[in-house]
C-alpha positions as CSV (number, residue, x, y, z in Angstrom):
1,X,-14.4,-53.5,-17.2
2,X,-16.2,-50.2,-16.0
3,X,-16.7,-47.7,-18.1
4,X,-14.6,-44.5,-17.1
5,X,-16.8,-41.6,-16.1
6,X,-17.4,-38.7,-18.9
7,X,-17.9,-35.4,-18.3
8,X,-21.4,-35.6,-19.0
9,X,-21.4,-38.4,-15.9
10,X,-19.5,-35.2,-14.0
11,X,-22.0,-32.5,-14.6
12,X,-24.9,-35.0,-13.9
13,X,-23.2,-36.0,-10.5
14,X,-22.8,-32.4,-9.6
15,X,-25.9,-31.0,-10.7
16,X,-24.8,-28.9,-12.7
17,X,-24.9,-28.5,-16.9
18,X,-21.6,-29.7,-19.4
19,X,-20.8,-26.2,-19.9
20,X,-20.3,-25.4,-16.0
21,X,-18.1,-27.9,-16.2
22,X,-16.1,-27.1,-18.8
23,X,-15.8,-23.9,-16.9
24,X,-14.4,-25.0,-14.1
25,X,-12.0,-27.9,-15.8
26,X,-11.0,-25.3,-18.4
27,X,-10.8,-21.9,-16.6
28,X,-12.5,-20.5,-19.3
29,X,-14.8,-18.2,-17.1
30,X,-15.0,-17.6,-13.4
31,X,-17.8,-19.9,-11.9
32,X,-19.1,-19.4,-8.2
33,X,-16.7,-21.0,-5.6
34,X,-19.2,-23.3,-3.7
35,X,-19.8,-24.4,-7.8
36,X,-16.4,-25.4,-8.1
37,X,-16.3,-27.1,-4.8
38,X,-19.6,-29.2,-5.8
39,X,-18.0,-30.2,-9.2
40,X,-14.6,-31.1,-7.4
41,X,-16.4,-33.5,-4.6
42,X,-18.2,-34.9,-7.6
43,X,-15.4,-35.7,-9.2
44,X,-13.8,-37.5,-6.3
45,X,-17.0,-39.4,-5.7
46,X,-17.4,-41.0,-9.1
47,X,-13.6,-41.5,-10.0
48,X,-13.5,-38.7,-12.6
49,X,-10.3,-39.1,-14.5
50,X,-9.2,-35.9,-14.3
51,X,-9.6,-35.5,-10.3
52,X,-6.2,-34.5,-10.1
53,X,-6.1,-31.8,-12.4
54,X,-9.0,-30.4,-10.9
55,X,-7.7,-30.1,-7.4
56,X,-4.6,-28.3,-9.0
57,X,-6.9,-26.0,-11.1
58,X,-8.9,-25.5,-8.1
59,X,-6.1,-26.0,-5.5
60,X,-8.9,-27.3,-3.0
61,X,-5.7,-28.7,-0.6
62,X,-4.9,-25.2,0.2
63,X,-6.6,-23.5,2.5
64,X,-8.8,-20.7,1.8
65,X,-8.6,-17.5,4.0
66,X,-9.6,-14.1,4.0
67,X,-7.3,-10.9,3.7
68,X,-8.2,-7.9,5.3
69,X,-6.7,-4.6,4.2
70,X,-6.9,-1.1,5.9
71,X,-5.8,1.7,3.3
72,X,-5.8,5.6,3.5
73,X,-8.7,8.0,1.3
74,X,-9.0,6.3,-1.9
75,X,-7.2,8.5,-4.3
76,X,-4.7,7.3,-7.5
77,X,-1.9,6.0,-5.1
78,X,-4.4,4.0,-2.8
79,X,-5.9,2.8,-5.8
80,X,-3.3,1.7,-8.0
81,X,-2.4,-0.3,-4.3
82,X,-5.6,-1.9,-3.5
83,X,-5.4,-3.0,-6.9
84,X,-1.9,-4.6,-6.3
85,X,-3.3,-6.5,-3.1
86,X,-5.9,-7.4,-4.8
87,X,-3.9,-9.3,-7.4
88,X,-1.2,-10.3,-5.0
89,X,-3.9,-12.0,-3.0
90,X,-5.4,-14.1,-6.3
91,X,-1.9,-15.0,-7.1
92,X,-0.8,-16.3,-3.6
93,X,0.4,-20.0,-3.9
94,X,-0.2,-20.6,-0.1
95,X,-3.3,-19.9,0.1
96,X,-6.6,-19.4,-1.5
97,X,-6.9,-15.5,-0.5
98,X,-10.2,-13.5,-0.3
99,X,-9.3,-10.0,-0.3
100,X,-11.3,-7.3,1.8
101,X,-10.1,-3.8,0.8
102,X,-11.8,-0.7,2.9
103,X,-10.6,2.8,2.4
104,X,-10.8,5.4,5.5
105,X,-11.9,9.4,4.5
106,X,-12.0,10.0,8.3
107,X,-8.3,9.8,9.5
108,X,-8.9,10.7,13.1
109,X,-7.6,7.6,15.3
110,X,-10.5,6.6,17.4
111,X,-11.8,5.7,13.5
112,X,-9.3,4.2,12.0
113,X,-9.4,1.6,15.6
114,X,-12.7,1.4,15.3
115,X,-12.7,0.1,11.5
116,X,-9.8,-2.4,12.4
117,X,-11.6,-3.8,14.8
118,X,-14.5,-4.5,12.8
119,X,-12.5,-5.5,9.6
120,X,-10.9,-7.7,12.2
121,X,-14.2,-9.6,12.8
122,X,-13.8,-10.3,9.1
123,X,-10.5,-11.3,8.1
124,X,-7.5,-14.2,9.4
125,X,-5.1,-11.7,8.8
126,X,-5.2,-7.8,8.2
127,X,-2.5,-4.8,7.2
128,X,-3.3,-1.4,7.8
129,X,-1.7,2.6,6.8
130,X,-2.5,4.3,9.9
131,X,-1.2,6.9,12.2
132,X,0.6,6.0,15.2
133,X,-1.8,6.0,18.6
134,X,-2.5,4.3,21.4
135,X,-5.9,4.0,19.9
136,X,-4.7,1.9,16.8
137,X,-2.5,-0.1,19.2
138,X,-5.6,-1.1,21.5
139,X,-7.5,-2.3,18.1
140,X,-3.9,-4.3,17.0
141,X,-3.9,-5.6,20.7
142,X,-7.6,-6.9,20.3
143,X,-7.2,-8.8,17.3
144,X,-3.9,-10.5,18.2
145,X,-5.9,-11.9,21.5
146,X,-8.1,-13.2,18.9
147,X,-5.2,-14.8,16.8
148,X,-5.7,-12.5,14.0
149,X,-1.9,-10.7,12.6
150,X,-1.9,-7.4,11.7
151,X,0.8,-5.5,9.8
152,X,1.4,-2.1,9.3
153,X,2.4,-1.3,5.7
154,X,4.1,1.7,4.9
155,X,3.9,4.4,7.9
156,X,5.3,1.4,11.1
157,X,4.0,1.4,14.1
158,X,4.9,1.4,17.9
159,X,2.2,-1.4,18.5
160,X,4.1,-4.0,20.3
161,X,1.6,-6.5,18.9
162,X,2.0,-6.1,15.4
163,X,3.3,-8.5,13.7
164,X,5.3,-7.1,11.2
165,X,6.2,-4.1,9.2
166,X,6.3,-3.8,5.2
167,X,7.1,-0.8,3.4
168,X,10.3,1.9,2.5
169,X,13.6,2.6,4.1
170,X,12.5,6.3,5.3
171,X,15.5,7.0,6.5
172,X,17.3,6.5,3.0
173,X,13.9,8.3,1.6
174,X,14.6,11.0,3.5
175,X,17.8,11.9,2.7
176,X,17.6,11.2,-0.6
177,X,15.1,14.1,-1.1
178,X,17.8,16.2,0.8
179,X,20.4,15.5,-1.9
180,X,17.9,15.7,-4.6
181,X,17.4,19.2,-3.4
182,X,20.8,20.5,-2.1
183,X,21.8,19.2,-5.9
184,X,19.7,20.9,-7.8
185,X,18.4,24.5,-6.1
186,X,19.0,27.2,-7.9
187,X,21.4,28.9,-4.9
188,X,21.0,28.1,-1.3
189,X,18.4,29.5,0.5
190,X,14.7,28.2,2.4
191,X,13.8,24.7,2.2
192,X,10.7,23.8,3.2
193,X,8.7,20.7,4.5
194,X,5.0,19.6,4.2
195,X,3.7,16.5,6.3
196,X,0.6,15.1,6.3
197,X,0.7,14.0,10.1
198,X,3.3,13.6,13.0
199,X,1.8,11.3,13.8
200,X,2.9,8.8,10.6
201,X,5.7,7.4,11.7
202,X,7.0,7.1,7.7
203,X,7.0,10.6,7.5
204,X,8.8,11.5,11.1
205,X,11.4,9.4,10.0
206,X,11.3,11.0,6.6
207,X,11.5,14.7,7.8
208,X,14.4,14.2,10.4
209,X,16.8,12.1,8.0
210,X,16.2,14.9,5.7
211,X,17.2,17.7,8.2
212,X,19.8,15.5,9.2
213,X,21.4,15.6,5.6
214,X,21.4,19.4,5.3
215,X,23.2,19.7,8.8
216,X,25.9,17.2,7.5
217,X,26.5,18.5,3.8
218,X,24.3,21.7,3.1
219,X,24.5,23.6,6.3
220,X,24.0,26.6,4.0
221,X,20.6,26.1,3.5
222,X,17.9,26.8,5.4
223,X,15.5,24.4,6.4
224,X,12.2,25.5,7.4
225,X,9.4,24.3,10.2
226,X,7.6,21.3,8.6
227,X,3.9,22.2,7.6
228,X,0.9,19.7,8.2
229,X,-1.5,19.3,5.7
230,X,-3.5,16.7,7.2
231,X,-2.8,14.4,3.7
232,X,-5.7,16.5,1.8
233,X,-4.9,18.3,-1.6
234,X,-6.0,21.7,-0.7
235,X,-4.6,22.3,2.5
236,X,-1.2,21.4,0.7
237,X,-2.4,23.8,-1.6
238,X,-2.8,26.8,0.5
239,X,0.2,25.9,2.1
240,X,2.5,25.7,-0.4
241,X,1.0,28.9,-1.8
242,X,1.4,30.7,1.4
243,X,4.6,29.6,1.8
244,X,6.0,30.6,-1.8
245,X,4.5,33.8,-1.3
246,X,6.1,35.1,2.7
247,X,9.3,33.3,1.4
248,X,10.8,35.0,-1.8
249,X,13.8,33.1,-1.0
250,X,12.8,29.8,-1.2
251,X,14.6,27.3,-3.2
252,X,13.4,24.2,-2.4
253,X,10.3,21.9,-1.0
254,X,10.1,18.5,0.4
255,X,6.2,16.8,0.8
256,X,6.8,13.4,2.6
257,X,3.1,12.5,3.2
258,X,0.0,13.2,0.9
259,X,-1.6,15.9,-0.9
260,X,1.1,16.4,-3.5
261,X,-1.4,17.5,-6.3
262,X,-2.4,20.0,-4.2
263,X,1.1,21.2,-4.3
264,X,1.1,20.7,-8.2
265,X,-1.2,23.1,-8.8
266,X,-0.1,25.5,-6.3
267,X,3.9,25.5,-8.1
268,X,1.7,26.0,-11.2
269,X,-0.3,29.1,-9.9
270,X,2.9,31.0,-8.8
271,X,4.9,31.5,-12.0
272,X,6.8,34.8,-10.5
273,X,7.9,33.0,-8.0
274,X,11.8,32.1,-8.8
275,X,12.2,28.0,-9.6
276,X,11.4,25.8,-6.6
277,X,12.9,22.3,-6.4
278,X,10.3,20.1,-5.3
279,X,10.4,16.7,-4.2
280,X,7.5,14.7,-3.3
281,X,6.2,11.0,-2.9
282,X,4.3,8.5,-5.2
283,X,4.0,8.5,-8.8
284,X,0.2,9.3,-9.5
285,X,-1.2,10.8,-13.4
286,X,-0.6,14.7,-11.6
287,X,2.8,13.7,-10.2
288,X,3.3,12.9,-13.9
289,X,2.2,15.6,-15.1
290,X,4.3,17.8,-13.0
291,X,8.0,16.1,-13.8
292,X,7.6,16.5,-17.8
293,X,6.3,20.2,-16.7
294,X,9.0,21.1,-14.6
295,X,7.0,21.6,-11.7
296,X,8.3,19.2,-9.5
297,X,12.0,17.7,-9.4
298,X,11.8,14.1,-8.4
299,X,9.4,11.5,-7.0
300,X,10.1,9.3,-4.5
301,X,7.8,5.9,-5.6
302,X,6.6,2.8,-3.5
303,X,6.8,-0.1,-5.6
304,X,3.3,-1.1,-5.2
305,X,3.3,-4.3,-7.0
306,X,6.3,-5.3,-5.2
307,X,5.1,-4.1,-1.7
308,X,1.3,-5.7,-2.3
309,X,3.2,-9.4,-2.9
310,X,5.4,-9.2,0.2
311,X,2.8,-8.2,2.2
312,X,0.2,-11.2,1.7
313,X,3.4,-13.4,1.7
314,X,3.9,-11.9,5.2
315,X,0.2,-12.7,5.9
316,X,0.0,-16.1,5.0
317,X,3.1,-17.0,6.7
318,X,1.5,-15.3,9.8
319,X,-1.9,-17.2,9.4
320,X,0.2,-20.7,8.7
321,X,2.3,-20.4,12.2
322,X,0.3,-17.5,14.2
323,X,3.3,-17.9,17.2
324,X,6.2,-17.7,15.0
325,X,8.9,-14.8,16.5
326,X,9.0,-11.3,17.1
327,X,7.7,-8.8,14.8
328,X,9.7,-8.2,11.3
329,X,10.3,-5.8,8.8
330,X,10.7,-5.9,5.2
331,X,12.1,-2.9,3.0
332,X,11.2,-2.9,-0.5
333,X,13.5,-0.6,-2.3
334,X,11.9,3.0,-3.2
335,X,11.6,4.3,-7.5
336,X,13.8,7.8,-8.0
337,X,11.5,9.5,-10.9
338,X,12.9,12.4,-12.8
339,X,11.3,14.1,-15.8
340,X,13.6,11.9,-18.0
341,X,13.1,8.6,-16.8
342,X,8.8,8.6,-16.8
């Protein structure tokens, strides 16, 4: 009777020492994945015992791909997402995932196309925050030519090659800011409105389902002409600071894009001004800060955790079956923070 290989028979097999084996039976510390993948053949080759175990520990029958993801200026919110993917991607039973994460600072379209594109080169599968232009449906129109599915996460986009859509109900966002507002205003009077960019589909949606509540149940406020802050912190800043200042009257303020700290520390710097309720988006350390300081009334939060696990279930359904229907969507429900509830 043959002796049954040891794991010093393994290692010698694979070329490698005990103790990288050990690693890479164990899981005791990450070892290099072509390491893992010598040790594994090895295995097969001399009838290790525990061949099976490995391949479950190594889950070398599932196919290894790589995620690409597209994501706004790195700030706490992009972050605290890539972060999410990130893990989403390492936990994904359907594949083995190798995320590529790229943040834009230039937000102008032609860009953000020409970074899909070449993330595109990269990746079996990508999702991207963009703005809506027939730029970024050109790139999205390339890359499904080339069998690659992109999604937009959560601003959709008119792209009739997308492949899907992950991210809030904006409508529902929308008009939940309204009541949030309308409720709790100190009298009727100005409400205003700061975007980021028309051009985000999210936040179109966002502002109109807002005005649409105040025409329906608080016609007695009035709402003002949305302001654009291009999703940067000190333009939000100046404009929320010009706007407190040429409207005594205000009573209320609605950001449904970026740049909320911006607006933080403008609510801060104007303590004559009468209370303001303010409603923004995302949960970040300022957003925080500014609900247990009664700067801001509510925060309208994307479950990133949540939105980062759809979206590479999306993308490995898309890579297993690449012709498989129209474009979906998936809503993940939206977090209502108060200063009580952080």
């Amino acid at each position: 009777m043959s002796k049954r290989p040891t794991v010093s028979d393994l290692a010698s097999a694979a070329g490698v020492s005990i103790a990288t084996v050990d690693r890479v039976l164990n899981q005791r510390h990450p070892v290099r994945e072509g390491t893992a993948d010598r040790v594994m053949r090895a295995a097969e080759s001399i009838g290790y015992h525990a061949t099976s175990l490995l391949k479950q520990r190594l889950r070398v029958d599932v196919p290894q791909r790589t995620l690409g993801f597209l994501l706004q200026k790195r700030d706490a919110f992009y972050q605290q997402l890539a972060d999410d993917l990130q893990a989403a991607t390492r936990d994904a039973t359907s594949l083995r995932g190798k995320p590529i994460i790229e943040f834009v600072s230039e937000l102008s379209p032609a860009t953000i196309a020409e970074r899909l594109r070449h993330l595109g080169e990269q990746a079996d599968a990508v999702a991207l925050v963009s703005v809506d232009h027939p730029y970024v449906s050109q790139a999205i129109e390339a890359l499904r030519a080339r069998n690659v599915p992109t999604f937009a996460i959560l601003s959709d986009l008119t792209a009739e090659a997308r492949a899907g859509f992950i991210g809030r109900d904006n409508r529902k966002e929308g008009r939940t800011a309204a009541w949030m507002i309308a409720k709790t205003a100190r009298q009727p009077g100005k409400v205003g409105i700061i975007v980021g960019s028309h051009r985000y589909l999210c936040q179109e949606t966002a502002e109109i389902s807002f005005r649409a509540y105040f025409r329906e149940h608080a016609s007695n406020f009035d709402v003002l002409e949305p302001l654009t802050n291009l999703e940067d912190a000190r333009i939000a800043r100046a404009a929320t600071q010009n706007m407190m200042a040429t409207n005594p009257d205000l009573v209320g303020l609605y950001i449904c894009g970026g740049g909320m700290e911006g607006v933080v520390a403008a609510a801060r710097e104007e303590p004559t001004h009468d209370p303001v309720a303010i409603v923004c988006n995302e949960l970040t350390p300022k957003t925080r800060a500014g609900l247990i300081e009664g700067v801001l009334t509510a925060v309208i939060a994307t479950p990133t955790a949540l939105l980062a696990a759809k979206t590479v279930a999306a993308m490995a359904q898309a890579i297993a079956a690449p012709s498989g229907g129209p474009p979906g969507q998936i809503l993940v429900p939206f977090d209502l923070y108060i200063s009580t509830n952080i």
